[in-house]
C-alpha positions, 0 to 999 in steps of 0.5 A: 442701859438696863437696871440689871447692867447700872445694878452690876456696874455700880458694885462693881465699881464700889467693890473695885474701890474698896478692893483697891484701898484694901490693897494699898492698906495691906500693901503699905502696912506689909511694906511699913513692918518688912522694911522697918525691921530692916531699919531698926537693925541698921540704925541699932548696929550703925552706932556700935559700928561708929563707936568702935570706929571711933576708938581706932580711927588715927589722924597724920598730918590732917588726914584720917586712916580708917583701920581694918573692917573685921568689926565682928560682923557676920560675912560670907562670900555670898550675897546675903540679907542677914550679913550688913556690908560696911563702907567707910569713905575717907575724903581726906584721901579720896580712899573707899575702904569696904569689909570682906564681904563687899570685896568678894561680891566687887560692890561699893555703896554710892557716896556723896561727893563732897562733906557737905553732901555727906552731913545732909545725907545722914539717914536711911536710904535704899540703892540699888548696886548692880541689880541688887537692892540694899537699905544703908544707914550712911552717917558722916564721919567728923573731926573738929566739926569737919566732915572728913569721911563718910560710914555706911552701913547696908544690908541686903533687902531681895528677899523682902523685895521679892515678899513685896513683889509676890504681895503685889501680884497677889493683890493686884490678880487676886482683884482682878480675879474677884472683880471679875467673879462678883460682876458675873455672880452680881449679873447673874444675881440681878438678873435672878433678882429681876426677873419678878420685874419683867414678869410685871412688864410682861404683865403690863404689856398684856393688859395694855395689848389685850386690855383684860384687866383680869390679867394677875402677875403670878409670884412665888418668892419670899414677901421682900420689896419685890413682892410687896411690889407685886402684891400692891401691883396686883391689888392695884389691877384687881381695884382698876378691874373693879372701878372699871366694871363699875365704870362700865355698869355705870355707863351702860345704866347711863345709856339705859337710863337716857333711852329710857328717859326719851321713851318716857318723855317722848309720850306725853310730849307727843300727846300734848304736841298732838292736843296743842296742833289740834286746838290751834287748827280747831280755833283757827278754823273758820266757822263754816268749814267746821261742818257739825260741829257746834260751839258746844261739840268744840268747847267739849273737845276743847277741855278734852285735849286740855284735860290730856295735856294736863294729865301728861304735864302732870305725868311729867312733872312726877318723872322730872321729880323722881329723875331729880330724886336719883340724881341727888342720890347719884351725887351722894348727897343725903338728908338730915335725920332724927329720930322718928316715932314709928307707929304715928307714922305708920298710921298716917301712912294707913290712913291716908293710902286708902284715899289713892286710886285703887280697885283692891281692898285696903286691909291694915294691920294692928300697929300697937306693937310699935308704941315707944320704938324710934329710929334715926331718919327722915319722915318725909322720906319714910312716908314717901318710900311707903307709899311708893310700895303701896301705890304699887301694889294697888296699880298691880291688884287689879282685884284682890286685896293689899295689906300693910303691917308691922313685924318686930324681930331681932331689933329690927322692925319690918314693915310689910306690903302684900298684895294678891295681884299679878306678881312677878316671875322669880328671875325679874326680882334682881331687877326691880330696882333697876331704874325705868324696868318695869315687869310687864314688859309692854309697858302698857299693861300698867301706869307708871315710868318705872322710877318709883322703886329705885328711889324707895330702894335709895331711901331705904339703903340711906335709911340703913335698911334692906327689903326683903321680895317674896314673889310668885306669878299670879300670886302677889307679891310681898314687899318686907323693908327692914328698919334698924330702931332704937327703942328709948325714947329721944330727950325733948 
């Protein structure tokens, strides 16, 4: 059963229930107030009847005679509800006597049959008298403790009968009738209600059938629970949308990064497994089928190969290193910070960049502007990040020249690397600091594996910093990296 029919079935059903015990309480209360009216008229006039009975009721011989009935009532011939009929039933003498009225309508009211009955019987009672419904009053007659006739005192009660039956089927129909109306509007309304939820559905079914995480469920009701639920169903598509492109960015930088990372150790392991075949042959040769070839000549090769293998080891162990650089940053594990002096570190930096391997002149800028400026971080990591960039701008300045100085601005410092090498076209910046792309796409033009800017770009983004690319082709490059400082001294 859907939501819609179980929503309508329950209020329907607590409807009916508070339907039916609205009914019965209106019924009762109706019921209580139109036949206790009766009641009191009957239990006020059955006194002042008995009384005046009482005053003429005459005993021969051990039995009682009952005078006439015309005890002032008002009667009619008719059958009448503001008329009270009076019987008097004499069990001495078996004798019912009735007033006028109940002789014209040829009615008498049932007694008990012996005195006994009659004094257990004293009260109000409702009978029916050939179709007709009277409430009586009936009190037993006594002389010297004996019951000796029985008075009853009826009135006519059709037209409440006919009150409460009308009261019924109004009650019973107009129920029935409203039950009906508000399963149908309550369907309606549910089904009104609900529609926002299969908008959902549908949404739902579509992402799953097209898998287009793009897909938003489109709602224009009033911000009630249903359309908070949309809005958080939406919200929660557009951050699966998100995670799941960043899931897939990922995974394809993964791949690239493996393709990347083959290719890169492919080719040192290819050389040194070349050099190492090489020397097993040489050494393994005998003498005389090495024809020119001296002790001297194979001792030459021999380093040269060694010399190779060394190199590649080296190569190697450098991208092994960087790869464990990234893979700490990939698990988003940090490094301890402290505060830092800026212009000793710089100048280290300086002096000891112009002992790399480098074919460019090395110019330095004056770095007196940093005296007394600090920020929170890691030298180590400080250092490694700055000669990252200058190592860089030397392997791509072939001839020309690569700067490094300082700038203040807006409490920020920028350390700046420029360089008149080769460049880089404009459309290549958003990637340099990709993992393993290089901008000479043979990767050959120049030495390296492509990491190096990807850890500078980590340290600098742990640092809280960014860099700023300023590039043209054939023109150089100029590498700015903005550092946030604080500019007190730290306490010793």
């Amino acid at each position: 059963m859907s939501i819609r029919w179980r929503l309508t079935a329950w209020y329907s059903s607590i409807l009916a229930i508070v339907l039916v015990i609205f009914g019965l309480a209106i019924y009762g209360l109706v019921y209580y107030y139109t036949y206790n009216e009766v009641k009191s008229q009957l239990m006020t006039q059955a006194p002042r009847i008995n009384k005046q009975l009482s005053l003429s009721l005459t005993i021969k011989g051990g039995l009682f005679e009952v005078p006439n009935l015309d005890l002032g009532l008002k009667q009619g011939r008719g059958i009448d509800d503001s008329q009270l009929y009076v019987q008097i039933y004499n069990y001495t003498s078996g004798v019912t006597k009735t007033t006028q009225n109940m002789k014209d309508l040829n009615i008498t009211f049932p007694v008990p049959a012996t005195g006994e009955g009659a004094a257990q019987s004293e009260g109000v009672r409702r009978v029916s008298v050939d179709g007709d419904t009277f409430m009586i009053y009936q009190q037993p007659i006594k002389a010297a403790d004996l019951v000796v006739g029985m008075l009853q005192v009826g009135q006519f009660t059709g037209s409440q009968d006919r009150l409460m039956n009308r009261l019924q089927s109004v009650l019973v129909y107009g129920s029935l009738f409203a039950l009906l109306a508000a399963a149908t509007s309550g369907l309606f309304l549910a089904r009104k209600s609900m529609k926002p939820l299969v908008k959902v559905i549908e949404g739902a079914n579509q992402i799953q059938s097209s898998n287009d995480l793009s897909v938003r469920i489109e709602y224009d009701g009033p911000a009630d629970e249903i359309g908070q639920l949309i809005g958080t169903v939406n919200k929660m598509l557009g951050r699966t949308e998100a995670f799941y492109k960043e899931l897939e960015d990922a995974y394809g930088a993964q791949r690239r990064f493996v393709a990347d990372a083959s290719h890169e150790l492919r080719t040192p392991l290819t050389t040194i497994r070349g050099n190492v075949d090489f020397l097993v042959k040489m050494w393994t040769t005998e003498p005389g089928e090495r024809p020119n070839m001296d002790e001297a000549m194979i001792r030459e090769l021999s380093m040269e190969a060694l010399n190779d293998m060394a190199d590649e080891g080296q190569r190697m162990s450098r991208l092994v290193s960087d790869m464990l650089s990234l893979a700490r940053a990939d698990t988003g594990k940090t490094f301890d910070k402290n505060p830092v002096a800026l212009e000793p570190l710089v100048n280290e930096v300086a002096r000891r960049a112009q002992f790399l391997e480098r074919t460019a002149e090395w110019n330095v800028g004056d770095f007196s502007l940093l005296n007394g400026i600090y920020m929170e971080g890691s030298k180590d990591y400080l250092q490694q990040m700055l000669f990252i960039f200058i190592d860089n701008a030397f392997k791509y300045t072939p001839e020309g020249t690569v700067r490094f100085d300082a700038i203040v601005y807006q409490g920020q410092v920028g350390l700046r690397i420029s360089d008149t090498g080769i460049g880089m076209d404009k459309s290549q910046v958003p990637f340099i600091f990709d993992r393993f792309y290089r901008a000479d796409e043979s990767r050959g033009v120049t030495e390296g594996i492509g990491l190096g800017l990807s850890i500078a770009k980590w340290i600098i983004d742990e640092h809280h910093g960014s860099v700023e690319v300023v590039t043209r082709q054939g023109e150089g490059t100029t590498f700015i990296i903005w550092l946030p400082v604080s500019f007190s001294a730290p306490l010793e």
